[in-house]
Structure formats: C-alpha cells, structure tokens
C-alpha positions in Angstrom: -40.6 -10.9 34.5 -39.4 -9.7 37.8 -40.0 -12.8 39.5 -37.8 -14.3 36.4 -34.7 -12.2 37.1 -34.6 -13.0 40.7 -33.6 -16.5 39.8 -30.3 -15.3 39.1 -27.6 -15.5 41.7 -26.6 -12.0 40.9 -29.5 -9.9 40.7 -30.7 -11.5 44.3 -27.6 -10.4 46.2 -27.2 -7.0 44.3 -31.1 -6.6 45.7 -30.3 -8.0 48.9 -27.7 -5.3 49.4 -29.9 -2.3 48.0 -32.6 -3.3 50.7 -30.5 -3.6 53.8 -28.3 -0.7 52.9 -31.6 2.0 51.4 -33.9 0.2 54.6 -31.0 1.9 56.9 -30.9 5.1 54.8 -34.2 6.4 55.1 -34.2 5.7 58.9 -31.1 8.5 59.0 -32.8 10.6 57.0 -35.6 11.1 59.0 -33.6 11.5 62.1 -31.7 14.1 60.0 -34.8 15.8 58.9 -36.0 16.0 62.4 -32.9 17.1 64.0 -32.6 20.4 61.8 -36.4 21.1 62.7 -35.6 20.7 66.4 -32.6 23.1 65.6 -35.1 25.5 64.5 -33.4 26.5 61.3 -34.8 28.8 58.9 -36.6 28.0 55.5 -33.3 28.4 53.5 -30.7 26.7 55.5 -33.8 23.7 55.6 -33.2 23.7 51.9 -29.5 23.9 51.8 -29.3 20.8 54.0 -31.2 19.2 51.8 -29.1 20.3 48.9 -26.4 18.6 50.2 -27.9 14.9 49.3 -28.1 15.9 45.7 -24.5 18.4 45.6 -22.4 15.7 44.9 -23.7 14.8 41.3 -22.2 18.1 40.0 -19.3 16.4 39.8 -20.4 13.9 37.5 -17.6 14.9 34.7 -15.1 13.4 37.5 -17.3 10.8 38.7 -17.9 9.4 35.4 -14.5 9.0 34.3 -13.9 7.6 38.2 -16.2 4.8 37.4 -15.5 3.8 33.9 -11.7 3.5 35.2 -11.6 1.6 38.0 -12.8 -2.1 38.4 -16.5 -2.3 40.0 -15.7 -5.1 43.3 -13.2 -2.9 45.3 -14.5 0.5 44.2 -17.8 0.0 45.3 -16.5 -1.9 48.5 -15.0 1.3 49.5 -17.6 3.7 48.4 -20.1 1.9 51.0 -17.1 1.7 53.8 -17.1 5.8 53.2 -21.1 5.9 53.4 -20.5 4.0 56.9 -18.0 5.8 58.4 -19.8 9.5 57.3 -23.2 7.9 59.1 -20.8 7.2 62.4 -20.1 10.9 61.9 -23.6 12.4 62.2 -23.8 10.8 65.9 -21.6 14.2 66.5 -23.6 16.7 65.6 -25.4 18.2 68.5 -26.4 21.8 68.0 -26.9 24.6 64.9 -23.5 25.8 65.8 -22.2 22.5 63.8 -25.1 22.8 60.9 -21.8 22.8 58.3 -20.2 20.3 59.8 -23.7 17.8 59.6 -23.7 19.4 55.8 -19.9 18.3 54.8 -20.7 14.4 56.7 -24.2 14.6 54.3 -21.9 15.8 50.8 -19.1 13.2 51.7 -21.6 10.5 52.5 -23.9 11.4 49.1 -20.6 11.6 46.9 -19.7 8.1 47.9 -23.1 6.8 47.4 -23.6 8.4 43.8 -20.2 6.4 43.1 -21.7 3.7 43.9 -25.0 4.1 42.2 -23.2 5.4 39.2 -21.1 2.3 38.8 -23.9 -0.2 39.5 -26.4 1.4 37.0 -23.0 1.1 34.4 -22.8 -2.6 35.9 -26.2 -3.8 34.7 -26.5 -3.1 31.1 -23.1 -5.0 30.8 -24.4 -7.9 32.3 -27.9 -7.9 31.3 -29.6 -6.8 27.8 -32.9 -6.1 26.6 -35.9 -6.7 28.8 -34.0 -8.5 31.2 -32.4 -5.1 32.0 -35.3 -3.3 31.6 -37.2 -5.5 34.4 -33.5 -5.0 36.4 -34.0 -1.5 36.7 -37.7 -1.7 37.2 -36.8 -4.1 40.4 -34.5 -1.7 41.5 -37.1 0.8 41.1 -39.3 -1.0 43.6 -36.6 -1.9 46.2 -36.5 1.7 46.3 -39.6 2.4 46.9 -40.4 -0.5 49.5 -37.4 0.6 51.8 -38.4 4.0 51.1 -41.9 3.4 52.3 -40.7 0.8 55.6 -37.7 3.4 56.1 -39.7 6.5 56.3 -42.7 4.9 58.2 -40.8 2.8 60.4 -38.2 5.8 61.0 -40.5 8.6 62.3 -41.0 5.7 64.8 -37.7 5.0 65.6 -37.1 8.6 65.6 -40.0 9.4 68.2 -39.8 6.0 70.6 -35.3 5.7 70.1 -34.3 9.2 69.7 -32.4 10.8 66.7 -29.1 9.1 67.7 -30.3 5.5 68.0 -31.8 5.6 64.8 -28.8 7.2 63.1 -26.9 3.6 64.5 -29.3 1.5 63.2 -28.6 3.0 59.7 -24.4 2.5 60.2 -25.2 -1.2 61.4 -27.4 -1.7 58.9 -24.8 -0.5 56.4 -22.0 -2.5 57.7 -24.9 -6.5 57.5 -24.7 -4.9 53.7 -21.1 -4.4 53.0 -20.9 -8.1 54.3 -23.7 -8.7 51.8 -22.0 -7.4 48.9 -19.0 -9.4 49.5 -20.7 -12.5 48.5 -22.1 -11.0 45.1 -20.6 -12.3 42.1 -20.1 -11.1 38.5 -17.5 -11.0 35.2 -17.1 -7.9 33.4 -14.9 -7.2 30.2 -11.3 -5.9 31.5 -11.7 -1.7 31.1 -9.2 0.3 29.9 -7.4 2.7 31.5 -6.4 6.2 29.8 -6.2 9.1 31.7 -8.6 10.8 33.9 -8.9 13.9 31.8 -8.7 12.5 28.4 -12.1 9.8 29.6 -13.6 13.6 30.7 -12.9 15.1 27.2 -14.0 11.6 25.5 -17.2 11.5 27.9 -18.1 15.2 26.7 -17.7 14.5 22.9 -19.7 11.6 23.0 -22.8 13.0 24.3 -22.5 16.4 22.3 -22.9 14.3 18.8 -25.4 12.1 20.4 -28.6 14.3 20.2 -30.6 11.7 21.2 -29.4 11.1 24.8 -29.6 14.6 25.6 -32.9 14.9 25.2 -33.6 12.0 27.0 -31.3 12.7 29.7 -33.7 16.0 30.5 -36.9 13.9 30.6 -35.2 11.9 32.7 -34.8 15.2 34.6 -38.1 16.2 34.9 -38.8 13.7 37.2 -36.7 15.4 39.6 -39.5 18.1 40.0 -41.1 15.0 42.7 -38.0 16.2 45.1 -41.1 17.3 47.9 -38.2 16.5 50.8 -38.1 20.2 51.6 -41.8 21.0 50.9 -42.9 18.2 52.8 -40.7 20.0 56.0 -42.0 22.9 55.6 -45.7 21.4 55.3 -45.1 19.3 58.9 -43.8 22.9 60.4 -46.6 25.1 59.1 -49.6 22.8 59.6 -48.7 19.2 60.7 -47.0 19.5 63.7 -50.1 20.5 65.9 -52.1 17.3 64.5 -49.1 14.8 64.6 -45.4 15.0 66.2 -42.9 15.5 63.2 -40.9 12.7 63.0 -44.3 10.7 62.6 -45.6 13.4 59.8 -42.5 13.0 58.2 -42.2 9.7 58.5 -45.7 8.7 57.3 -46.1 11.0 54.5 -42.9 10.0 52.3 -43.9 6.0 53.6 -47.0 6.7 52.0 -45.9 8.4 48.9 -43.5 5.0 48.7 -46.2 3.1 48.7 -47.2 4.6 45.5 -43.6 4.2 44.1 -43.7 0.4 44.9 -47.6 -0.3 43.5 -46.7 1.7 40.4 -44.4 0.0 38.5 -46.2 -3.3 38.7 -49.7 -2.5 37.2 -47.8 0.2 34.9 -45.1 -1.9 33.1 -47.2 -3.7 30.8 -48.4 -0.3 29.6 -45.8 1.8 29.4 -44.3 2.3 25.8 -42.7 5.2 23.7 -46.3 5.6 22.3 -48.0 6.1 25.6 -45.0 7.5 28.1 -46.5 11.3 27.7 -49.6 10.0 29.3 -47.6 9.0 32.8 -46.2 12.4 32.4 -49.9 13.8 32.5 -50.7 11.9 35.1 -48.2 12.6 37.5 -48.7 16.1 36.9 -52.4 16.3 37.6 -52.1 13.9 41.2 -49.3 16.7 42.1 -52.1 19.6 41.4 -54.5 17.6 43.1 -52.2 17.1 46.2 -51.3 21.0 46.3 -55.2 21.6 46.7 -55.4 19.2 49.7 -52.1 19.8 50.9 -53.1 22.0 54.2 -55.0 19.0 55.8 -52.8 16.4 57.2 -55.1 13.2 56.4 -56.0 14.7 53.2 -52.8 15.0 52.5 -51.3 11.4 53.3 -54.2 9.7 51.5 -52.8 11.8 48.2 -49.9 11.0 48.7 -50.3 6.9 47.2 -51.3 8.8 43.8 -48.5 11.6 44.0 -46.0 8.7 44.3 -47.8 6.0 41.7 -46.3 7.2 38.3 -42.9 8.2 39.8 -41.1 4.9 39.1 -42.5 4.2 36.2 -41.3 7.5 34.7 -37.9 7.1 36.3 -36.9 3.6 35.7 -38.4 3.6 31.8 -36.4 7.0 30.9 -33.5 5.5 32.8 -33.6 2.7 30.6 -33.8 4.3 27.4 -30.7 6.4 28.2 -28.8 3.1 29.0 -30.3 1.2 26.1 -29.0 4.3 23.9 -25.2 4.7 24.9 -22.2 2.3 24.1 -20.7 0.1 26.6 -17.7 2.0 27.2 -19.0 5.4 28.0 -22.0 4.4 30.3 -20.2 5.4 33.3 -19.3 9.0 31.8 -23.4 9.3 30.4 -25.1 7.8 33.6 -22.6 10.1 36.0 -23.8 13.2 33.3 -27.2 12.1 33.3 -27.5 11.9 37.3 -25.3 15.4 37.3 -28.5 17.2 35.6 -31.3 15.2 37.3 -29.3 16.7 40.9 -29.0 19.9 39.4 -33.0 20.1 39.3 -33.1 18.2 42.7 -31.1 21.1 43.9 -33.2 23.6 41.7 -36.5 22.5 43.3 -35.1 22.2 46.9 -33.6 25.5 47.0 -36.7 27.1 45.1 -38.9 25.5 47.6 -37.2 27.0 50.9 -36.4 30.5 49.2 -39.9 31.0 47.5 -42.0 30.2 50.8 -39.3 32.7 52.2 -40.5 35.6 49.6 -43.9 34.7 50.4 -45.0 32.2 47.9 -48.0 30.4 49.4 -47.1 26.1 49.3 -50.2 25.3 47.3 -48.4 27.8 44.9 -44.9 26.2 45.0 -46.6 22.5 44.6 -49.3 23.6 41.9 -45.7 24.9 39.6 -44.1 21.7 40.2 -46.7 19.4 39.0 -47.2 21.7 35.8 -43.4 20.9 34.8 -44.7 17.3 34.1 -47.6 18.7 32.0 -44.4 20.5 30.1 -42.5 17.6 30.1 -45.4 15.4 28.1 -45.7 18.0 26.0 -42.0 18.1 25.2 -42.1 14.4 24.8 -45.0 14.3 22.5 -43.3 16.7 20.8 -39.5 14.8 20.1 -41.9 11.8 19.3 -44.0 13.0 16.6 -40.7 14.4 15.0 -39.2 10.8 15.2 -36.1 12.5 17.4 -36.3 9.3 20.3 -36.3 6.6 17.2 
C-alpha cells in the first residue's frame, strides 16, 4: 500500500521534503547534544535543553487556531524559512555562558517546526481518506525513522571527523535544497474560514470536551511519549559509554540503531495491527524497554537492544495518530492535532525532566528506564480497558 501512495505526485514531493529537511535535523541535533556534553553541564540543565524541542507544543490552543486560519502554501513556506534562519543561529553559540541563548534559537526553531507539522498532519486527512491516509501516515512514520537512523548514525560522524559547526551547516543547507523542494509540491484544499483567533480557541476547546472519544485517544497517543530516551541516552554515553566509544559516535549510533527499529516496524506490523490487537504492541514495547534497562550499562549490549526498543514505536504512534484524525471533523483538525501534540510534549517534557532530576536524587538509570517501559504495560491495560467497554467504537 505504500508503494501505491507514492504514485501520487503529492505524496512523493511532501516525502521528498520530510527526508531532506528530518536527514538535516538529526545531524544538528547531535552536534547539539554533543556541544552541551563538551560544556559539561549538569544533569538538569542536560534535561532542560532538551525540553526546549518539545516546549513549544504547550502552546497548542494558539497553534491550532494559527493553522486552521491561515492557508497551508505560504504558512508552511515560512515556518521552514524560520527553522533555517534559527539553525544559522546555533553556529553562535560557543560557551555555557550562552546555554539560554542555544535554548531560545532551539524553542523558536521547534515552534516553527510544530507549525509546520501541525498543519501538514491537518493537510493529509483533507486530501486523503481511509486507508490511503492511514498508509500516509504510516510512510511518514518511516521517513522518520530512516532519517532518524542515517541522521543520527551519519551525524556522530560528522560531528567527530567535521566538528559541531560544520555539521550544524549541513543541517541549514540541507533545510534551504528542502524549502526549494516544497515549492514544487502541489495540492487544493477547500477555502477555510476565517473567524477570530480567540473565538477558533474557544470553538477548538468545546469540541474536544463533548468529544469523549478523542480524549482518550489523544492520551494513548501520549503514552508513546514515555520512548523520549534523548536525555537518558546522554546521561548513559556520560556515565558508561564515553570510555568504550567517543560520544558523538555513542550518540550517534545508538538513536541510528533504535531508528532502525522505527523503520522495520511498521512494515511487518501493519498487517497486524487492529483495534483488537493494539494492546499487544503496547505490551511489547513495554517489555523490550525492561529488557533494554537490564542491559543498559554495556555499550554493545545496549545498541543491539536498541532495534527491539525502537520496533513497536511507529506502529503505536502512526495507528493512534490515525485514529484521532479518522475521529475529528474537517474543520477542527488543526485545533485537535495542535491539542493532541500539546499533551504528547507535555509527557516528552515530563519524561525529559524526570530523567535528568531523578538520576540527580540518586535514582539509579536501570531504575528510571525499568518505570518507563511499565507506562506501556499501563497503557495496554488502559486500552484493553476502553475496548472491552466499547468507549473507542
């Protein structure tokens, strides 16, 4: 089915974009990762760093009501030329004393891009229905996870042979082949309408409180947050990896690894993933993250978990994501997908920050790890539960 929607015209050059523009990503991050390790900063400011890729969605009351308003071409055209210009700016940061400087180009930079996201991910279901979208989002799922895996991998490279800086450019002209990119993509999309600001936020807000059903699928959707290991992983290459393997590598590898996983997943899981068998995925997930927090301490060990840590991620992600667009009405998908990313970034942030402050208090890793992959064994549960009481029907 995946081959099938790459016929279309669109759906190539929207997945042209996403692999240029993610491929440059992941190098950046990785070069950002690596320059707040060789800043020596401690646990927590690790973690608020961090934060800062996931703050932005806590806007999502504004954001939605941005998205559904303006007309998709020019405002995602400019959400990428911010992206650009806020990777430009991280080639100034050059020592801790400018730590909140790198964390307001990082906030900036992720705002943009979850305008972006947000308005894309409203873009699909408007232009493709059914399985077709379905396979969409599953395709996006695995772009993803392929530039995620080349990015990471290829970026503790760059990092280690090119330096922080030279890798941060490749990301900004990476960004600018995909602006170019986008220009040439082509779609029609009903006319929106264009009441205020406020009253879309107060419209936005009614519509999910009566609609019970998206908000409990809206916080599975969250649970699969509980995979943010960005922070984790960090504190993993300082404690034990970094006298087997220099970081950027360590870094690098691992998450390429883990993406790995995210890019197999999806195409041996699709044809089994249903409502009736979702809670099983959840299970799983949970029990490769216990497995990997028993490993976690040896580097090799480790990396060779990591394929099964990131299997059952996409799968979970893009099916939940589905449902929730499947569920809502054409004219508030903006508002619901902004809300919906707004609590799946309040966990990102949850988890992040919990990471960094609990190894702080003393909490051992294999500790912090073996509580995140029980929140999936919750989060079957929870699921088994709505589904038995026909809540998701």
């Amino acid at each position: 089915m995946i081959a099938t929607v790459l016929k279309n015209p669109t759906v190539r050059r929207l997945s042209a974009v996403q692999l240029i523009v993610y491929f440059g990503s992941w190098f950046s991050n990785v070069a950002i990762y690596t320059m707040i390790l060789r800043f020596g900063v401690d646990p927590l400011t690790n973690a608020l760093v961090v934060s800062m890729y996931a703050l932005p969605a806590l806007l999502a009351p504004l954001n939605g009501a941005i998205v559904d308003k303006f007309e998709f071409r020019r405002f995602m055209l400019l959400m990428m030329a911010i992206e650009l210009t806020m990777t430009l700016l991280y080639l100034t940061i050059h020592d801790i004393s400018q730590i909140y400087w790198l964390m307001l180009f990082i906030f900036i930079r992720m705002m943009a891009a979850f305008l972006f996201f947000t308005a894309e991910m409203s873009l699909l279901p408007q232009l493709f229905k059914g399985d077709t979208l379905k396979s969409v989002n599953e395709l996006h799922s695995i772009i993803w996870s392929i530039t995620y895996a080349l990015g990471m991998a290829l970026g503790g490279v760059a990092v280690n042979r090119l330096g922080i800086y030279n890798t941060i450019l490749i990301d900004a002209l990476l960004f600018g082949v995909g602006m170019l990119l986008f220009l040439r993509v082509r779609f029609t999309v009903a006319k929106k309408e264009t009441p205020s600001i406020r009253k879309m936020i107060t419209e936005g807000l009614h519509y999910l409180k009566t609609h019970q059903k998206l908000l409990h699928l809206i916080f599975l959707h969250s649970i699969v947050a509980f995979t943010a290991f960005d922070t984790l992983i960090n504190l993993l290459t300082d404690l034990y990896y970094k006298y087997i393997i220099a970081i950027p590598l360590a870094i690098g590898w691992l998450n390429g690894m883990r993406a790995l996983g995210l890019m197999v997943g999806p195409l041996i899981l699709s044809k089994f993933v249903s409502p009736r068998t979702l809670h099983l995925i959840f299970i799983a997930q949970g029990a490769m993250i216990l497995v990997w927090s028993q490993v976690a301490h040896d580097f090799w060990f480790s990396l060779a978990t990591m394929l099964g840590v990131g299997f059952f991620t996409t799968t979970l992600w893009s099916y939940t994501y589905t449902l929730i667009q499947k569920s809502t009405d054409e004219a508030y998908l903006g508002r619901v997908i902004a809300y919906n990313d707004m609590i799946f970034m309040i966990v990102t942030i949850s988890v992040t920050l919990f990471t960094g402050a609990a190894y702080k208090w003393g909490i051992s890793l294999q500790t912090i790890t073996a509580l995140l992959g029980m929140a999936f064994i919750t989060g079957a549960l929870y699921y088994r539960w709505l589904y038995n009481k026909h809540e998701l029907s």
